[in-house]
C-alpha positions in Angstrom: 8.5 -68.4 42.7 10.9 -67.1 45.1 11.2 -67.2 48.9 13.6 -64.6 49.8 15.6 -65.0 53.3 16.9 -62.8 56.0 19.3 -60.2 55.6 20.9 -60.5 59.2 20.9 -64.1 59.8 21.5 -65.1 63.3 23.6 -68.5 64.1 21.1 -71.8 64.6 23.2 -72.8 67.9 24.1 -70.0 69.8 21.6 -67.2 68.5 24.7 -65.0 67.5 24.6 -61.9 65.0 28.5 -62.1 64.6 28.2 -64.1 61.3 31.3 -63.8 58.6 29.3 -65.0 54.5 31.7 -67.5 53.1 29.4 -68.3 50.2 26.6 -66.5 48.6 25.1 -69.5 46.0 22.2 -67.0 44.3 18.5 -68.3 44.5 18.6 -72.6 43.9 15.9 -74.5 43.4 16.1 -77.1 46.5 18.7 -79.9 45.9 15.8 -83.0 46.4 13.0 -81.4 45.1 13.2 -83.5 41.8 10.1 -82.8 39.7 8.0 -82.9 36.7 7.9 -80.7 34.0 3.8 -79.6 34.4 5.9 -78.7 38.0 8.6 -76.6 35.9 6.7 -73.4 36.0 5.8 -72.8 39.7 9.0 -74.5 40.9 10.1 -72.9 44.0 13.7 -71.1 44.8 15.4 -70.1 47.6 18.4 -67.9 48.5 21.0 -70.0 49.8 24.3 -68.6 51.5 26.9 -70.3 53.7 28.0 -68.4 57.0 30.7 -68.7 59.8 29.3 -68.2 63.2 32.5 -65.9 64.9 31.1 -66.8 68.8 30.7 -70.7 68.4 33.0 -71.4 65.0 29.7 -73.1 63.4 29.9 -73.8 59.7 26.1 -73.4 58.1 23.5 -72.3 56.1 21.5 -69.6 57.1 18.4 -69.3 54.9 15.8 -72.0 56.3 13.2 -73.7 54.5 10.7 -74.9 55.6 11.2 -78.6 56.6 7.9 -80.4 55.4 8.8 -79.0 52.1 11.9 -80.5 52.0 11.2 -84.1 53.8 7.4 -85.0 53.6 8.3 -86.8 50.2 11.7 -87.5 50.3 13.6 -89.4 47.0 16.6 -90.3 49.0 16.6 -94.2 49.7 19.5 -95.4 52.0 19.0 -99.1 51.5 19.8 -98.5 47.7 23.2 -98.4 48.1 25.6 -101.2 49.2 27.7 -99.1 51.1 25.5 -97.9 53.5 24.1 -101.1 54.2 27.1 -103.0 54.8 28.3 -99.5 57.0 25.3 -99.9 59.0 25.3 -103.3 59.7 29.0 -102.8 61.1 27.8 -99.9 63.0 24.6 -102.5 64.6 27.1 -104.4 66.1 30.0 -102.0 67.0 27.5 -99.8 69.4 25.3 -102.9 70.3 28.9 -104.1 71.6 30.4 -101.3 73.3 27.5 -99.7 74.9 24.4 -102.2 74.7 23.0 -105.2 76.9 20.5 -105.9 74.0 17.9 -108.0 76.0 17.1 -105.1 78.3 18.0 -102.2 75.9 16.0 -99.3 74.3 17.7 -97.8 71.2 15.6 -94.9 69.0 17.6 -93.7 65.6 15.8 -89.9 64.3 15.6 -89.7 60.3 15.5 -93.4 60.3 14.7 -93.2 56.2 13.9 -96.5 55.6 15.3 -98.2 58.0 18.7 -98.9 57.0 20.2 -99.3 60.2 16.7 -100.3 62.2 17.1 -103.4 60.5 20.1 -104.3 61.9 19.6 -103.1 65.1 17.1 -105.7 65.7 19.6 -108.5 64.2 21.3 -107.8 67.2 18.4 -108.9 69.5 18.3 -105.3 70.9 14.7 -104.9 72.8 12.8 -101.9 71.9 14.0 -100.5 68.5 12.3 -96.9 67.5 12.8 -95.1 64.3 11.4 -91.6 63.9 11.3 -90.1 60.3 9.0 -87.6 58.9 9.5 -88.6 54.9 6.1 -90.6 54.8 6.7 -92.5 51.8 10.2 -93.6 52.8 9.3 -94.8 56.4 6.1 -96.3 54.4 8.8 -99.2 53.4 9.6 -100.0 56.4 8.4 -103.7 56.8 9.5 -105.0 60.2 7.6 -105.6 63.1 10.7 -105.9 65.3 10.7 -101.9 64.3 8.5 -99.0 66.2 7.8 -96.4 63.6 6.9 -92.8 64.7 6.1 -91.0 61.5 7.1 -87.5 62.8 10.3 -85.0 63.8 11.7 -85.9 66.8 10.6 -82.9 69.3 10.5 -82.7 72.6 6.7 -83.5 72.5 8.0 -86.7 70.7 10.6 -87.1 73.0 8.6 -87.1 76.2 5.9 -89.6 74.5 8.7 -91.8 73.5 10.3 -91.6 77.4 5.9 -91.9 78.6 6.1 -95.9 76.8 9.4 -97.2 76.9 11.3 -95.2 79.9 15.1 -93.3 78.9 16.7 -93.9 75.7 19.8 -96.2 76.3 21.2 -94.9 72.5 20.1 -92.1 70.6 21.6 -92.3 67.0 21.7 -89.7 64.2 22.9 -90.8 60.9 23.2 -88.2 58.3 21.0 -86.1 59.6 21.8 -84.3 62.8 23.2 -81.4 59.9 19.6 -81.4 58.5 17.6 -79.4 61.4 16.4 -76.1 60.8 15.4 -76.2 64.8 18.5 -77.9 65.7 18.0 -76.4 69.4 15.0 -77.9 70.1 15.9 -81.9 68.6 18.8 -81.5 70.8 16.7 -80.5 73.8 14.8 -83.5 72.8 17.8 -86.0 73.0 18.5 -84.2 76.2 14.7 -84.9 77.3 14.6 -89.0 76.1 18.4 -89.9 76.9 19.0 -91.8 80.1 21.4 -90.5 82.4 24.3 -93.0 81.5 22.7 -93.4 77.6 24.8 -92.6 74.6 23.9 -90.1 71.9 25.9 -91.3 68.9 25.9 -89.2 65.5 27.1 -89.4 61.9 27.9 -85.7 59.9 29.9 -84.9 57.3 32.9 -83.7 58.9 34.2 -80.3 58.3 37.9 -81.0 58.1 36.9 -83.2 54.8 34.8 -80.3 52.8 37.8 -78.1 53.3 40.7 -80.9 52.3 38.4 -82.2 49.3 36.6 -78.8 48.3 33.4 -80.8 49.0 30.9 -77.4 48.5 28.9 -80.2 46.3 28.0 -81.0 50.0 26.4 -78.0 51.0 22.7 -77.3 50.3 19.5 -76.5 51.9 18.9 -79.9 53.2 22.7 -80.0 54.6 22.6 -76.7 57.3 25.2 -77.9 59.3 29.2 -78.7 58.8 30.6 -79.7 61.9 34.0 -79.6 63.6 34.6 -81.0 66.3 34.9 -77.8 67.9 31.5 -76.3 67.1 29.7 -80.1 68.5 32.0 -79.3 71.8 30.3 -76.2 72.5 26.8 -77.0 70.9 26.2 -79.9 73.0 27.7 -77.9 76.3 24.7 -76.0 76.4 22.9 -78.9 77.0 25.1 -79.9 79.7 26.7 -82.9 77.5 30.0 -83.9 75.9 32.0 -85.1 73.0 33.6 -88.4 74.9 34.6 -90.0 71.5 35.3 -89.7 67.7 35.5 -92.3 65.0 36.5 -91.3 61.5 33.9 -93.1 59.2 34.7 -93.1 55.2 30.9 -93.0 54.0 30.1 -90.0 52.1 34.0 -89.3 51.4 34.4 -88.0 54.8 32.4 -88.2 57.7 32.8 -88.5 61.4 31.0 -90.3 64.5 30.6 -88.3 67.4 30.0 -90.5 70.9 28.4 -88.3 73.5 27.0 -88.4 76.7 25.6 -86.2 79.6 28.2 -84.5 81.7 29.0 -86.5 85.0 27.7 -89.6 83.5 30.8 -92.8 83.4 31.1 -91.8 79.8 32.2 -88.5 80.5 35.2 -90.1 82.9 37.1 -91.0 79.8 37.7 -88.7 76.9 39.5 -90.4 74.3 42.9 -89.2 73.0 41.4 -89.0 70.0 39.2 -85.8 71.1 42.0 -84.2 72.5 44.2 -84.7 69.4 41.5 -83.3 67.2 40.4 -80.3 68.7 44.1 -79.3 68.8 44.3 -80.0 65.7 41.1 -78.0 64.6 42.7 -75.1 66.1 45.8 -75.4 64.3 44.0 -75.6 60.7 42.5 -72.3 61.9 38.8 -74.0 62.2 38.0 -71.3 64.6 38.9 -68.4 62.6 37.0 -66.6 59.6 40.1 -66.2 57.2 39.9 -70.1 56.8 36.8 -70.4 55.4 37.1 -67.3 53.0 40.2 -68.9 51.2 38.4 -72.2 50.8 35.3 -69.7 49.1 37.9 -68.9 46.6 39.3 -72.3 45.8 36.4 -73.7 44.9 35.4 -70.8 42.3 38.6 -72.2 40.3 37.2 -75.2 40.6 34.2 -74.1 38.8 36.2 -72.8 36.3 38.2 -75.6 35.6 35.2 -78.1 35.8 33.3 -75.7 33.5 36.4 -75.5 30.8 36.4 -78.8 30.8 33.0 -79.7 29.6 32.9 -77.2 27.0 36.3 -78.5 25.5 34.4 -81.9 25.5 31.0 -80.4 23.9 33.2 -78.9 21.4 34.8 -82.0 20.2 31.5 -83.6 19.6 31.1 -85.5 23.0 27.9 -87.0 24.2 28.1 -86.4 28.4 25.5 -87.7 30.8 25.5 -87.2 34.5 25.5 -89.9 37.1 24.0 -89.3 40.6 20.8 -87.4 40.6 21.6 -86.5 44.4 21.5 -83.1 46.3 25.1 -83.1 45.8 25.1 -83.1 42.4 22.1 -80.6 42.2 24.4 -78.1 44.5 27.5 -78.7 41.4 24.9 -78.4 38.8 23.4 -75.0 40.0 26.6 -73.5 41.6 28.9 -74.3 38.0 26.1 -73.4 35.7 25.8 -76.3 34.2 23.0 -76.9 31.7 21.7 -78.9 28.5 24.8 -77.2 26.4 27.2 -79.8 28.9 25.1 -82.4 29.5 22.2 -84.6 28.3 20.5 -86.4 30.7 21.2 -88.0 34.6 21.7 -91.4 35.2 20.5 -92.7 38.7 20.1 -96.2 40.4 17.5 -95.6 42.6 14.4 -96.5 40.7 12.1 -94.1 42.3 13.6 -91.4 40.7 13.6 -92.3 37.1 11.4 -89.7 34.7 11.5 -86.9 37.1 13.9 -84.2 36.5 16.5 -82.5 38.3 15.9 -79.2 40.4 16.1 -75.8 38.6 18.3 -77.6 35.9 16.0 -79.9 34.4 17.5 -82.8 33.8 15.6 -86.3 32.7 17.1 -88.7 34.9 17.1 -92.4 33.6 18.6 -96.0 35.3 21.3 -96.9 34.4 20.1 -99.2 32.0 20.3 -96.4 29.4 23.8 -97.3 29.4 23.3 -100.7 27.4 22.1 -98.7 24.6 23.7 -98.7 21.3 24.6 -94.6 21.8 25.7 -94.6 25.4 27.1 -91.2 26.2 30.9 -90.8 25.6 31.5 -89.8 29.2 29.9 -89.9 32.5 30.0 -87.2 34.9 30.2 -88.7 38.1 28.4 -86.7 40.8 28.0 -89.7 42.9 32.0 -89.3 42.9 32.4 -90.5 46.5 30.4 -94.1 45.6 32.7 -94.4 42.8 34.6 -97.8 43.1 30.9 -98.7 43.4 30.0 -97.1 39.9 32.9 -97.9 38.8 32.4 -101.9 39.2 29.0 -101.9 38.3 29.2 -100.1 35.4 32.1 -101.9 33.8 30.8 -103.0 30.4 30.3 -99.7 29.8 34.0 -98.8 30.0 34.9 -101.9 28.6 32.8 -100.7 25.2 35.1 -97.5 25.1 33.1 -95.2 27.9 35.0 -92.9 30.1 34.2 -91.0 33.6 34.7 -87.6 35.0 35.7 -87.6 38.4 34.9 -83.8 39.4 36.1 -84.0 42.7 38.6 -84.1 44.9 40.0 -82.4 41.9 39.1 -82.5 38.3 40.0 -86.2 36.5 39.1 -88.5 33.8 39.1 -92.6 34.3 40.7 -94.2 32.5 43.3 -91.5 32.3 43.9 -90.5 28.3 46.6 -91.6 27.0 50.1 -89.5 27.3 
């Protein structure tokens, strides 16, 4: 079944027609919708093609879906990784610290998933804590009643109900998801509509400079609309009369960024950080703002493919057993844009439980724990598509290597650990 988009997209922020294509990815099948295979035959795809916006330099997606069949029954877990937990329980206490006086504070995080950083937040002794998520069965395992859950999308309906109990927001957070909004106009009228004159929107995205140094297109899909600069959050969040006042590079994700902002005139907006100033310059130096930069990085990553492709076949051909590892939307995005299928791989590997015996999107994939890797025919090499988590993998998995296995690194460029020998 396919859903077919619009010809002449217009830009999500600023309602432009003056849109440059940078990628055209076919019809995918959507990068979370894992499955099962009486699901196979009336699986859904969906055009999918990456755009520049020309007015406000915006970096996205253009063909929607609709959100409640992406995030009703979600499969991403965040408390299932290490990394995020300990990066979120640093981030608790870094804004509790710099903006907070927790006794008397109100704090509401949107696309809490499953509450990750809610958790925390209440560790720090912060008053009212509100998570708002729409994924039903992720915010279904959130068991804290120091935590207000609002199973929903934070609208402005939400937004004035939320204000209607517990007064202005003193910290609006966004973690990984502020780049997931087909209406992103109307959540950001929202945190305009809950966020108390002096409050502090704070918000985690993958940061553009990063896809385009790393060739991180794994990171774009359907779920992921958005790839900010700092430029294109500078002019987004103008139109709702507020500011970028600080940015804090964050590792998570290989590469995202923290944006601190606040209503214009509020004390916030008094002190722009050098580190604003430095970065748009910068931005507009790398050519962020112009259309030619985004068509060369179009063409890099097809020799990517290439190489990527090559070497699995040379692999296959030797004999080679191959599994992935990292049933995310990332790899789903590699897996469908390099045409990669059952003559390069033989199964996923994941470590979230949940999704163990579905099967991947469009490619069909049977994902199995990681346990499959104590077997007494473990797959010759990994494929890492969880490459950004992969000290993590790497550590956790170490028998494996010990016993002779090795890992493909497929990005920032194409590698094998341990290296062969010379």
């Amino acid at each position: 079944m396919d859903l077919s988009g619009s010809n002449q997209p217009v830009c999500a922020f600023c309602d432009s027609k003056r849109l440059g294509l940078v990628m055209d990815f076919g019809k995918v099948g959507l990068a979370g919708a894992f499955l099962k295979p009486e699901q196979f035959a009336t699986e859904r795809t969906f055009p999918m093609r990456l755009h520049f916006c020309k007015d406000c330099y915006a970096v996205q997606v253009t063909d929607k879906v609709p959100a409640d069949v992406m995030f009703r029954d979600y499969f991403y877990f965040s408390s299932s990784i290490g990394t995020l937990r300990d990066h979120f329980r640093e981030y608790a206490a870094e804004v509790t610290r710099r903006f907070l006086d927790p006794a008397g504070a109100t704090v509401l995080e949107f696309g809490c998933n499953d509450g990750v950083l809610l958790r925390p937040l209440a560790d720090e002794g912060i008053r009212t804590v509100i998570g708002v998520d729409p994924a039903s069965n992720v915010v279904a395992t959130i068991d804290d009643s120091r935590v207000k859950v609002i199973n929903n999308y934070f609208t402005e309906e939400v937004a004035r109900a939320v204000v209607a109990e517990h007064g202005k927001v003193d910290l609006i957070m966004a973690n990984n998801v502020y780049a997931h909004i087909p209406d992103i106009q109307g959540t950001t009228r929202a945190v305009a509509e809950a966020l108390h004159p002096e409050g502090v929107f704070a918000f985690e995205v993958h940061y553009l400079g990063k896809v385009i140094d790393e060739l991180q297109y794994d990171m774009i899909y359907h779920e992921h609309l958005y790839y900010y600069s700092l430029l294109s959050a500078v002019n987004h969040l103008a139109r709702y009369d507020m500011m970028v006042f600080d940015i804090k590079p964050i590792p998570i994700h290989a590469g995202s960024i923290r944006f601190y902002a606040c209503k214009k005139g509020s004390k916030h907006s008094a002190s722009v950080s050098p580190a604003v100033v430095a970065l748009e310059a910068e931005e507009r130096a790398r050519g962020f703002d112009r259309y030619e930069t985004f068509l060369a990085f179009s063409d890099t990553v097809a020799a990517h493919r290439d190489e990527l492709i090559g070497l699995l076949r040379d692999l296959r051909g030797q004999g080679k057993r191959i599994s992935g590892y990292g049933a995310s939307g990332r790899a789903n995005t590699m897996i469908q844009y390099c045409g990669i299928n059952h003559d390069h791989l033989d199964y996923m590997i994941d470590d979230a439980p949940a999704k163990a015996s579905f099967y991947t999107p469009r490619s069909h994939f049977e994902i199995f724990t990681s346990s499959v890797l104590g077997r007494d025919d473990p797959p010759d090499y990994l494929l890492i598509f969880a490459w950004s988590f992969f000290d993590e993998i790497r550590k956790k998995n170490a028998s494996y290597l010990a016993r002779g296995g090795r890992m493909i690194l497929p990005l920032p460029k194409v590698s094998i650990f341990p290296p062969p020998a010379p």
